[in-house]
N, C-alpha and C positions, 0 to 999 in steps of 0.2 A: 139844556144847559149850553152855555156858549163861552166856549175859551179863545182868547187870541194869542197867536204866534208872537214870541218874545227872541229875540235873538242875546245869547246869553255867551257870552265865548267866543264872538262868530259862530255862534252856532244855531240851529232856531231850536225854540223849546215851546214843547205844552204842555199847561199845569194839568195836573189830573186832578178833576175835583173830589171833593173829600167822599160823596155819595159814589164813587165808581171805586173798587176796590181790584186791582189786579193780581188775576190768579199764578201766574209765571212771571219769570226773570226777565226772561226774552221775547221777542215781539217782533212781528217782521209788518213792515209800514207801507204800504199800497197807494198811491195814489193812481186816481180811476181819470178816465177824459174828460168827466165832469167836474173832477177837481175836488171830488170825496176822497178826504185821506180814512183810511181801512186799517187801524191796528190787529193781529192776529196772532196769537199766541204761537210760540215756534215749539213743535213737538214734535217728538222722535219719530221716523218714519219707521212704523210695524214692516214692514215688507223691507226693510234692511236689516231686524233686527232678527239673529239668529237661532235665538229661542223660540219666536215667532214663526217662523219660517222649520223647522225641524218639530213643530208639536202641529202642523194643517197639514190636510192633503190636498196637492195640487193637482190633481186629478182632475181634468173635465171632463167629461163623457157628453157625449153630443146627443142629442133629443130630436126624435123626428115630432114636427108639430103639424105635417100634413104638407099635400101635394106642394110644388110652388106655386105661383098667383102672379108671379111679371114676369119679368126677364132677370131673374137669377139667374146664376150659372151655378153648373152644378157639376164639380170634378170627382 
């Protein structure tokens, strides 16, 4: 499908066509070096969110996976 930029207000606008249905409100808009615009649903960040954080253990325990193999360092 191919939509073009309308500028509505001073403002630019894209129609969403009727077969793309959006799941959120908000949307955060990307454009890449190639000049792909990237819409992306804005949601809640789990790792600020204090319910989240107070029901995981943040615990990492480190794992020996065997001798080193380059130049690691090893404190």
């Amino acid at each position: 499908m191919i939509v073009k930029a309308k500028k509505i207000n001073g403002v630019n606008v894209f129609e969403i066509p009727d077969n793309v249905k959006p799941t959120d409100g908000e949307y955060y808009v990307t454009q890449t070096r190639d000049g792909s615009i990237i819409y992306s649903p804005k949601r809640k960040n789990i790792f600020e969110d204090e319910k989240f954080i107070a029901t995981h253990d943040w615990k990492q325990e480190e794992i020996s996976i065997g001798p080193l193999v380059g130049k690691e360092k090893f404190d």
